[in-house]
PyMOL Python script that loads the backbone (N, CA, C, O; Angstrom):
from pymol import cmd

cmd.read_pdbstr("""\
ATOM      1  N   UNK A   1     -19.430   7.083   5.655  1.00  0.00           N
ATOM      2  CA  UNK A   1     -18.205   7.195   4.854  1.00  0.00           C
ATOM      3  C   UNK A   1     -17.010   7.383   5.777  1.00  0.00           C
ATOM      4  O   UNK A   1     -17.154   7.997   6.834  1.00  0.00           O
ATOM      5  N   UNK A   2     -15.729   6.831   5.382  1.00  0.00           N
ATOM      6  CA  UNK A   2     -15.109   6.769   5.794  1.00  0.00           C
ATOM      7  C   UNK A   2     -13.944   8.075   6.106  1.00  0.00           C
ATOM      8  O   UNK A   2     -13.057   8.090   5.252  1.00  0.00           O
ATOM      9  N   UNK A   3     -13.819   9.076   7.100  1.00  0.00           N
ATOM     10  CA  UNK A   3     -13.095  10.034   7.159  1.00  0.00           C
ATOM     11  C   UNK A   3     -11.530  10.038   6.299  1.00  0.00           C
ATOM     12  O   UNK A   3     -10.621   9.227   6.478  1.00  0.00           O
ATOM     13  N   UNK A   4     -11.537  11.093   5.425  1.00  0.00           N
ATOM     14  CA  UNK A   4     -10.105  11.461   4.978  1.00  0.00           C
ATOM     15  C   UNK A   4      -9.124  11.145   5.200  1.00  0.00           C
ATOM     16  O   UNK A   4      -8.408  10.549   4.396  1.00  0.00           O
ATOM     17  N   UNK A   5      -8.831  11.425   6.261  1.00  0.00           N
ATOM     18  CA  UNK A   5      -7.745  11.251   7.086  1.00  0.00           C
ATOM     19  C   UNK A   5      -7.068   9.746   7.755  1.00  0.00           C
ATOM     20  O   UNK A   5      -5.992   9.158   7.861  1.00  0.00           O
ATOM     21  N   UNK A   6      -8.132   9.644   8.013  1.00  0.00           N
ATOM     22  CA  UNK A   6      -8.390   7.608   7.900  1.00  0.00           C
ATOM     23  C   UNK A   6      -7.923   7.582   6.883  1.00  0.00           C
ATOM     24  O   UNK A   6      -6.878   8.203   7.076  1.00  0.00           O
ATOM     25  N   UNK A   7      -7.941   7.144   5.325  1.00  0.00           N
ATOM     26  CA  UNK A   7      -7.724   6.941   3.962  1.00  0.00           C
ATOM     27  C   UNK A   7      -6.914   6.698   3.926  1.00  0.00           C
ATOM     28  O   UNK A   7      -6.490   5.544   3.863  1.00  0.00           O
ATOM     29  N   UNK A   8      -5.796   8.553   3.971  1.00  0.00           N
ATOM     30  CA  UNK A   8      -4.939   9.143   3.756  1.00  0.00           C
ATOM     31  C   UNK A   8      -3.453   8.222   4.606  1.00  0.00           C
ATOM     32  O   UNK A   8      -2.388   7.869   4.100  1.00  0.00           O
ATOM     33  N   UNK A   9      -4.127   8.011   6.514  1.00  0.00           N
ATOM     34  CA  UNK A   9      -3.339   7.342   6.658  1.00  0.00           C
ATOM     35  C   UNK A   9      -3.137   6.169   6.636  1.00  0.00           C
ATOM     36  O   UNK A   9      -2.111   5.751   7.171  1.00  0.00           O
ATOM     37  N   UNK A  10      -4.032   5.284   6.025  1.00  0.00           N
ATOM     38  CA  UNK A  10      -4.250   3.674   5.711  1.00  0.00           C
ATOM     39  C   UNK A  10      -3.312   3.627   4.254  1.00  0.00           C
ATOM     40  O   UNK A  10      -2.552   2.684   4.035  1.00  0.00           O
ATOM     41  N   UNK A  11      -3.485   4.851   3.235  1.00  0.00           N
ATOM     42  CA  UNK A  11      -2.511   4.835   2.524  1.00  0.00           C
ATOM     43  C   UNK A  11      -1.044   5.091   3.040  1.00  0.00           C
ATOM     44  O   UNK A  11      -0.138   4.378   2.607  1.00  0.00           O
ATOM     45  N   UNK A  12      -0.839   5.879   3.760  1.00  0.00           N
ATOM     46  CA  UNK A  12       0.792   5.964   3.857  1.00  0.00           C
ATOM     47  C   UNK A  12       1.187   4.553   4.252  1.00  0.00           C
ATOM     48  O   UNK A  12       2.041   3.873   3.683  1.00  0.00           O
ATOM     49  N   UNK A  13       0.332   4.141   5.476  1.00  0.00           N
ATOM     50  CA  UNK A  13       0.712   2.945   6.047  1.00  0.00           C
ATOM     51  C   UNK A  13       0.930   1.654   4.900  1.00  0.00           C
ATOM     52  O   UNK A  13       1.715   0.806   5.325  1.00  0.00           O
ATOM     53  N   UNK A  14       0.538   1.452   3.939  1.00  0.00           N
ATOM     54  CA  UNK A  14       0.617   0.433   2.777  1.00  0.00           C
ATOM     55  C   UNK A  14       1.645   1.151   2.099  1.00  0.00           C
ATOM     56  O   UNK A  14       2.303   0.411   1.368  1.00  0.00           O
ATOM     57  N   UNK A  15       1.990   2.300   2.094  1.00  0.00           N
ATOM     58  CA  UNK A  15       3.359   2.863   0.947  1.00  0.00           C
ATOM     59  C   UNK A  15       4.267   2.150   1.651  1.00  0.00           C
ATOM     60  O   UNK A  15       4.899   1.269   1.069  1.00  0.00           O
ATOM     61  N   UNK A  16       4.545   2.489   3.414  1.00  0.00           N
ATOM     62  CA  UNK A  16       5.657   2.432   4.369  1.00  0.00           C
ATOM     63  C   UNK A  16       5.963   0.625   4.575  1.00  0.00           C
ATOM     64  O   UNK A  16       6.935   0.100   5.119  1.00  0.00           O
ATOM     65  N   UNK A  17       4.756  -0.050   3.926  1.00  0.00           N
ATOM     66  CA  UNK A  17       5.285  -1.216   4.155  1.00  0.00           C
ATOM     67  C   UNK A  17       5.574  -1.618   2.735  1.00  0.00           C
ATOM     68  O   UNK A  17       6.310  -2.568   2.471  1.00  0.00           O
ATOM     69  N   UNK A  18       4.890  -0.765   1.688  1.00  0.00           N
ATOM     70  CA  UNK A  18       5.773  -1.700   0.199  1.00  0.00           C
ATOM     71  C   UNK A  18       7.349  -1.044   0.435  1.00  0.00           C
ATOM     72  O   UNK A  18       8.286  -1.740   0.044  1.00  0.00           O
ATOM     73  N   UNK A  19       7.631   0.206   1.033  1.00  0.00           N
ATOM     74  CA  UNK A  19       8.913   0.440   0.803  1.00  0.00           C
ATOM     75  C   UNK A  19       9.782  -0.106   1.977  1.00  0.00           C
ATOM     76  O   UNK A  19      10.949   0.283   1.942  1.00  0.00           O
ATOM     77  N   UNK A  20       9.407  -1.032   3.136  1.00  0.00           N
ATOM     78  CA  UNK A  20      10.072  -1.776   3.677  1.00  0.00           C
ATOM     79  C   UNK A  20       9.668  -3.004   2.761  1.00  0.00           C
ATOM     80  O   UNK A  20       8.559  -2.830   2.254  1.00  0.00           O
ATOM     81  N   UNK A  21       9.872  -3.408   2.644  1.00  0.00           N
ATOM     82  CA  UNK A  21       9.447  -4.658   1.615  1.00  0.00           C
ATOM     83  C   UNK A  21      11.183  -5.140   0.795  1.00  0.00           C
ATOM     84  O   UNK A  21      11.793  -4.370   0.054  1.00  0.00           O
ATOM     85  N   UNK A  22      11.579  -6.269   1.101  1.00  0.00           N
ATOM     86  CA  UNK A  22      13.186  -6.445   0.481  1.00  0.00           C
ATOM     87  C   UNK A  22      13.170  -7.740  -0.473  1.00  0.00           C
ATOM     88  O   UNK A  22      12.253  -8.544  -0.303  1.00  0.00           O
ATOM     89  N   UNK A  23      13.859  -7.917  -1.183  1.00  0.00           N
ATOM     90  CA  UNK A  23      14.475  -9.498  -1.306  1.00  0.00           C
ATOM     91  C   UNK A  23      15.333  -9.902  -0.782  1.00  0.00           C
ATOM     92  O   UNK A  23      15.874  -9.325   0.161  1.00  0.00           O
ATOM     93  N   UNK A  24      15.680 -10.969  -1.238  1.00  0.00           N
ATOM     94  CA  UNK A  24      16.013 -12.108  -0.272  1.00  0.00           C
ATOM     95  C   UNK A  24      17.472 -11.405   0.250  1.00  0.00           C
ATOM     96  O   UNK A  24      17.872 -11.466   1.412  1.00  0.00           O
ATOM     97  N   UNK A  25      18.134 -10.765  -0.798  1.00  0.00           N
ATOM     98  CA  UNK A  25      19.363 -10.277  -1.159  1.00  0.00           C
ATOM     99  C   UNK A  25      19.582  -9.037   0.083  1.00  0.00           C
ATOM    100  O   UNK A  25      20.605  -8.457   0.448  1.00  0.00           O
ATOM    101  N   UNK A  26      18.663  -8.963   0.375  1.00  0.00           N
ATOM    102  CA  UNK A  26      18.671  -7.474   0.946  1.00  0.00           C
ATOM    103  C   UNK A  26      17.913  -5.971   0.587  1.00  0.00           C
ATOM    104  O   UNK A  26      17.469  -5.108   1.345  1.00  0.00           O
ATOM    105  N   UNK A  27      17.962  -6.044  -0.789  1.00  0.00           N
ATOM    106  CA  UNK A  27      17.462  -4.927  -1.789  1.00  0.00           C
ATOM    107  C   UNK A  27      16.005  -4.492  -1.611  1.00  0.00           C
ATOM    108  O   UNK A  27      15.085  -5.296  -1.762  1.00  0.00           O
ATOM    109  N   UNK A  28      15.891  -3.754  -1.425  1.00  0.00           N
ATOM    110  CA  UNK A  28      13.979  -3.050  -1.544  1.00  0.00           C
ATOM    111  C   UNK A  28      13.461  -3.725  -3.093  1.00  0.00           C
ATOM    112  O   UNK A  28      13.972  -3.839  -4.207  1.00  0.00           O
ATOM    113  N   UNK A  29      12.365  -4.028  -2.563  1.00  0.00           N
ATOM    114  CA  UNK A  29      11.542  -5.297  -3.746  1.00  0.00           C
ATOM    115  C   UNK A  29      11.004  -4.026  -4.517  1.00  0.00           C
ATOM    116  O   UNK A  29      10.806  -4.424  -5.664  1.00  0.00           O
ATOM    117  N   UNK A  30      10.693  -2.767  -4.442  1.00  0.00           N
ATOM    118  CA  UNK A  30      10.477  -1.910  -5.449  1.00  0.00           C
ATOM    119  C   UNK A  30      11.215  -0.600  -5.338  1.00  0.00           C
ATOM    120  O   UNK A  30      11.589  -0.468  -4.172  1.00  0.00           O
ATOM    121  N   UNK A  31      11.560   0.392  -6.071  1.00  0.00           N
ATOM    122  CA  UNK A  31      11.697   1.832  -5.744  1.00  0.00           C
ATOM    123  C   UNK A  31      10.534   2.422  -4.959  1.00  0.00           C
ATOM    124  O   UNK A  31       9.517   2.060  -4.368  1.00  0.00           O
ATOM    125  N   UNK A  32      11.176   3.454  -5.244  1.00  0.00           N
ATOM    126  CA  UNK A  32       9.923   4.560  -4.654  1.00  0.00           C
ATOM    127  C   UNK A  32       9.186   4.904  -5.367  1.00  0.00           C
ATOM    128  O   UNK A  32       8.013   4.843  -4.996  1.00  0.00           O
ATOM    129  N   UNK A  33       9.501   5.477  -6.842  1.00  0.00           N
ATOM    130  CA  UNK A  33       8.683   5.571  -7.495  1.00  0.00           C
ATOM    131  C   UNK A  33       7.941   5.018  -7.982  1.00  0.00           C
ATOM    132  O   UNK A  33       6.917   5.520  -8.445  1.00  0.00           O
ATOM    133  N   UNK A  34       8.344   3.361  -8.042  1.00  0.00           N
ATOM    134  CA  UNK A  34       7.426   2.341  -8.237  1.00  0.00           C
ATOM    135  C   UNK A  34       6.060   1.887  -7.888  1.00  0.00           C
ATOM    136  O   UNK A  34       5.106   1.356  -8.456  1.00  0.00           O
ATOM    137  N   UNK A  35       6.562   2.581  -6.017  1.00  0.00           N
ATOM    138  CA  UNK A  35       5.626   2.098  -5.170  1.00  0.00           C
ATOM    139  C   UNK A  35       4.540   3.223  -5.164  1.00  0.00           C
ATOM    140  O   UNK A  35       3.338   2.994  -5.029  1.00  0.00           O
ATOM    141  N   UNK A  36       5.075   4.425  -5.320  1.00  0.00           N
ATOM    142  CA  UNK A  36       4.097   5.693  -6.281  1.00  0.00           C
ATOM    143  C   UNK A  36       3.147   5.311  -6.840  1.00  0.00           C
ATOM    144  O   UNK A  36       1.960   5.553  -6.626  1.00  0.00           O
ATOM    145  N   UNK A  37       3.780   4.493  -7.825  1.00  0.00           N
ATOM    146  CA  UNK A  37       2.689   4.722  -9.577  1.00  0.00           C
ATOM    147  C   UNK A  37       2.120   3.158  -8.681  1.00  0.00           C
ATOM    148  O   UNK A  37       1.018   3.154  -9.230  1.00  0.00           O
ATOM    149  N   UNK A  38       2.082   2.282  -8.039  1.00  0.00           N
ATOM    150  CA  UNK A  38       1.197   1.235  -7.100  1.00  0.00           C
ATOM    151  C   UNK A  38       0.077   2.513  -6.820  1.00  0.00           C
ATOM    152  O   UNK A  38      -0.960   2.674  -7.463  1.00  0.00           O
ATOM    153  N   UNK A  39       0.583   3.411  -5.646  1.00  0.00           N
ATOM    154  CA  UNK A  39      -0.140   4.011  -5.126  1.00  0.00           C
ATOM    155  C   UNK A  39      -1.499   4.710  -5.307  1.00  0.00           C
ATOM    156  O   UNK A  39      -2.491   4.730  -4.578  1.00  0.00           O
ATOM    157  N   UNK A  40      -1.125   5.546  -7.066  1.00  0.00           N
ATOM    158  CA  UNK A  40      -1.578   6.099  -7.563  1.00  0.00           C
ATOM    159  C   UNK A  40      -2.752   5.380  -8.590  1.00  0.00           C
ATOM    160  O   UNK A  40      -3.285   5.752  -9.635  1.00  0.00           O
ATOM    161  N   UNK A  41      -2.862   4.226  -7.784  1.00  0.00           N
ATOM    162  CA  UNK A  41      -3.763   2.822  -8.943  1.00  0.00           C
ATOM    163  C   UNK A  41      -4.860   3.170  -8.573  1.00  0.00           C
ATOM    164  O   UNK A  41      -5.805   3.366  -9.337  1.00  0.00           O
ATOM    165  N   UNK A  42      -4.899   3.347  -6.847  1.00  0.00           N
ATOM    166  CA  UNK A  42      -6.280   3.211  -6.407  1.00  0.00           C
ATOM    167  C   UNK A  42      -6.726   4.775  -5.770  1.00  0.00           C
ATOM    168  O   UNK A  42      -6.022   5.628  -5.230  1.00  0.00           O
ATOM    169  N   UNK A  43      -8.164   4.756  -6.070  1.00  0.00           N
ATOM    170  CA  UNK A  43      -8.698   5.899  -5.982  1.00  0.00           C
ATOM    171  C   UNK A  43      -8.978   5.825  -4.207  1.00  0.00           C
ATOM    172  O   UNK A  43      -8.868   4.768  -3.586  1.00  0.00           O
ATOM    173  N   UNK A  44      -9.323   7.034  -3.613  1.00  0.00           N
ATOM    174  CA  UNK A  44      -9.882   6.713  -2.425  1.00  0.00           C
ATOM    175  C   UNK A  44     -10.988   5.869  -1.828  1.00  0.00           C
ATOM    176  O   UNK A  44     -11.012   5.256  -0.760  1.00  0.00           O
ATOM    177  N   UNK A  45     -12.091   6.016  -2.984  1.00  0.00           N
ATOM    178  CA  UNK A  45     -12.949   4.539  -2.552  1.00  0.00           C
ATOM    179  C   UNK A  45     -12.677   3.064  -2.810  1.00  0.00           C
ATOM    180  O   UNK A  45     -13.277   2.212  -2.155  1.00  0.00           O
ATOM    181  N   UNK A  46     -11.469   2.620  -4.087  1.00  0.00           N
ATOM    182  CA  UNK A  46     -10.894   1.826  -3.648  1.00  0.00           C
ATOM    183  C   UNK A  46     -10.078   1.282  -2.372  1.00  0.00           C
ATOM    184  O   UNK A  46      -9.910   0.079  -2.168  1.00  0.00           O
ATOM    185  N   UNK A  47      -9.618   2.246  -1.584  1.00  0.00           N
ATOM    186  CA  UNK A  47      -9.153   1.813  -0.373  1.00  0.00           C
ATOM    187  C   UNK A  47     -10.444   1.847   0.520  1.00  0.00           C
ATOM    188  O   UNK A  47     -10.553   0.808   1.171  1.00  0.00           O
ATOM    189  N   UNK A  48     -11.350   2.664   0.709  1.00  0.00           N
ATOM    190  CA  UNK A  48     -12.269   2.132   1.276  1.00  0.00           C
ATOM    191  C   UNK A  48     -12.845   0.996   1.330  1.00  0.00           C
ATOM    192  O   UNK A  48     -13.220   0.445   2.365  1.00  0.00           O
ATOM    193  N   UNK A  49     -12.939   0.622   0.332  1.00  0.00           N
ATOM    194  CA  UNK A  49     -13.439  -0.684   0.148  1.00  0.00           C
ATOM    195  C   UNK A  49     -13.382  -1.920   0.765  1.00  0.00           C
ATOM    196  O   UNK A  49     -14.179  -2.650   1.356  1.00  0.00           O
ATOM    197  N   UNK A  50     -11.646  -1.959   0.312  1.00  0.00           N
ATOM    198  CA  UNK A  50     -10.733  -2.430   1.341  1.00  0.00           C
ATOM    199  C   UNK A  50     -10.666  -2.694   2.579  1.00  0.00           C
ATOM    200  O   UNK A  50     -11.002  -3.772   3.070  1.00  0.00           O
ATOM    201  N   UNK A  51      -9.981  -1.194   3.535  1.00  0.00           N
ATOM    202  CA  UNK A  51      -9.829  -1.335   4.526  1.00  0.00           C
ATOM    203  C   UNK A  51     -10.321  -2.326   5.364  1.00  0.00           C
ATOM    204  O   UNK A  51      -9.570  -3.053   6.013  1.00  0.00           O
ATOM    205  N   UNK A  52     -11.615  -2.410   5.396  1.00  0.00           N
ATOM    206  CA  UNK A  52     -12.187  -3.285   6.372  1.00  0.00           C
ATOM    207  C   UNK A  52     -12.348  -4.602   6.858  1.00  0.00           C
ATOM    208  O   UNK A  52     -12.758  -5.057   7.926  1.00  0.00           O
ATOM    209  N   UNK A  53     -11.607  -5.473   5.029  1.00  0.00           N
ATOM    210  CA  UNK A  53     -11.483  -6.548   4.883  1.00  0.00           C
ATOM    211  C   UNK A  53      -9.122  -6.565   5.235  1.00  0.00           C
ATOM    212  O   UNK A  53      -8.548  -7.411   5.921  1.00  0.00           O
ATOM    213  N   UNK A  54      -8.645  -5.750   4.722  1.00  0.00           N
ATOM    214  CA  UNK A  54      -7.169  -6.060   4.654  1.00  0.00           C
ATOM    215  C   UNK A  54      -6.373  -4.766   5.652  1.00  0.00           C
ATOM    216  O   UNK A  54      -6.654  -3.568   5.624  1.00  0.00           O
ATOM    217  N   UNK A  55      -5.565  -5.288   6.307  1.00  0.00           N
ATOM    218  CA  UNK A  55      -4.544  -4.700   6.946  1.00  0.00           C
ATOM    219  C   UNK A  55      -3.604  -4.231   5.913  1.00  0.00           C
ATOM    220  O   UNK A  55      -3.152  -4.970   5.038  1.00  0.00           O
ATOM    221  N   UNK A  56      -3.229  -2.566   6.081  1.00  0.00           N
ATOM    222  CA  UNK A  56      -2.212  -2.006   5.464  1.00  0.00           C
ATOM    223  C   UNK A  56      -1.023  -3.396   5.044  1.00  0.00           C
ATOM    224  O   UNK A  56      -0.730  -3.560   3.860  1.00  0.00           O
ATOM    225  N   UNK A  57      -0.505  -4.185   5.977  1.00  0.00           N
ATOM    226  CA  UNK A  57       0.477  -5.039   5.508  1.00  0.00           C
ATOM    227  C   UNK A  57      -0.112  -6.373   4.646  1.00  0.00           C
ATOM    228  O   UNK A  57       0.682  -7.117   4.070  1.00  0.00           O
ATOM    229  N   UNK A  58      -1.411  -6.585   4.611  1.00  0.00           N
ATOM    230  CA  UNK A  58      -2.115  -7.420   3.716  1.00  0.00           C
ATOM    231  C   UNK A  58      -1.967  -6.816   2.351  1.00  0.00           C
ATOM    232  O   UNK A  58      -1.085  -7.032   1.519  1.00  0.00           O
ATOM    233  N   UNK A  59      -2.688  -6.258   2.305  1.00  0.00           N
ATOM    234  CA  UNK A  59      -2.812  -4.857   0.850  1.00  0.00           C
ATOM    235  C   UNK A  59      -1.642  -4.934   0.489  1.00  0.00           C
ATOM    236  O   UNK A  59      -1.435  -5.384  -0.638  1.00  0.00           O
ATOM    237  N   UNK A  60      -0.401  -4.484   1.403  1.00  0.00           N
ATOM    238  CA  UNK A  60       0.947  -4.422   0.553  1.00  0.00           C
ATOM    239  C   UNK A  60       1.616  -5.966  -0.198  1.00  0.00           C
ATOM    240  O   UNK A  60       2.224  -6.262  -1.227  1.00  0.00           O
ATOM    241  N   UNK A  61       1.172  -6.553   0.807  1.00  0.00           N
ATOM    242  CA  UNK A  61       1.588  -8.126   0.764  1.00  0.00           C
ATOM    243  C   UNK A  61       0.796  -8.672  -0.700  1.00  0.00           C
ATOM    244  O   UNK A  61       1.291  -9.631  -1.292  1.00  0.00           O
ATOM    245  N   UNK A  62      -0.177  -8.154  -1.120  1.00  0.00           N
ATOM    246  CA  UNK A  62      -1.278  -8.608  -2.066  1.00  0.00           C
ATOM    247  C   UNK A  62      -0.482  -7.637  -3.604  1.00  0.00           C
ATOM    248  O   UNK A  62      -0.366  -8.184  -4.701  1.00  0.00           O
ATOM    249  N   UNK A  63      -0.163  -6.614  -3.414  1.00  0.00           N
ATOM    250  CA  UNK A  63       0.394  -5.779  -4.669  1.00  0.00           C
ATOM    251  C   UNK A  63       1.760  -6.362  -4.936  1.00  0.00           C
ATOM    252  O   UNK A  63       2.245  -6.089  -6.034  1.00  0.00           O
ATOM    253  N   UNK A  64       2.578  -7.246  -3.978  1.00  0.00           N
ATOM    254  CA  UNK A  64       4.098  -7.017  -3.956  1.00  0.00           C
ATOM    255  C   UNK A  64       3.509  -8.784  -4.833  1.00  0.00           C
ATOM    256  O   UNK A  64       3.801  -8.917  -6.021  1.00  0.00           O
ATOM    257  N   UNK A  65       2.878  -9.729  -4.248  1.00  0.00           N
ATOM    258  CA  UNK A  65       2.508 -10.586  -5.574  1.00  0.00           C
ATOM    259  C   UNK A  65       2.198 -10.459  -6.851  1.00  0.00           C
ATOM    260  O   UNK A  65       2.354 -11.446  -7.570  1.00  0.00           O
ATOM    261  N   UNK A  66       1.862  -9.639  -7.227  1.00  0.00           N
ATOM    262  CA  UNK A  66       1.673  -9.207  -8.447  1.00  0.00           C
ATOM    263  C   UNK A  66       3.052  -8.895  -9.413  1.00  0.00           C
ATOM    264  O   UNK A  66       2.918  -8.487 -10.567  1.00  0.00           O
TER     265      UNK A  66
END
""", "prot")
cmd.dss("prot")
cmd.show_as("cartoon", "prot")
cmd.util.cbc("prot")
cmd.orient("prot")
C-alpha cells in the first residue's frame, strides 16, 4: 500500500495544477472552491489507483475535460 503521505502529496500536486490551470483569456479555468469539491470526489484509494498509471498534471488535465 501506498504511504499517506505519498497520497496526500500526489493530491496537493493535482490541486496546484487545477489551480494553475487558465483560459485562453487569462482567467483560472476553475475557483478554488471548485477545485475543492473536484478534490473531494476521490477517496484515497481512488488516487491510488491512479497514481501509477497518471502524472499529477495528467489527472488534472483529465478533470479540467470534463
Amino acid at each position: 500500500m501506498i504511504e499517506k503521505t505519498l497520497i496526500d502529496a500526489y493530491r496537493e500536486q493535482v490541486r496546484q495544477c487545477l489551480l494553475r490551470a487558465t483560459k485562453e483569456t487569462g482567467e483560472p479555468q476553475l475557483t478554488e472552491s471548485e477545485v475543492k469539491e473536484l478534490m473531494e470526489m476521490f477517496t484515497d484509494d481512488d488516487l491510488v489507483f491512479g497514481m501509477p498509471f497518471n502524472t499529477p498534471e495528467e489527472m488534472a488535465d483529465m478533470l479540467l475535460e470534463k
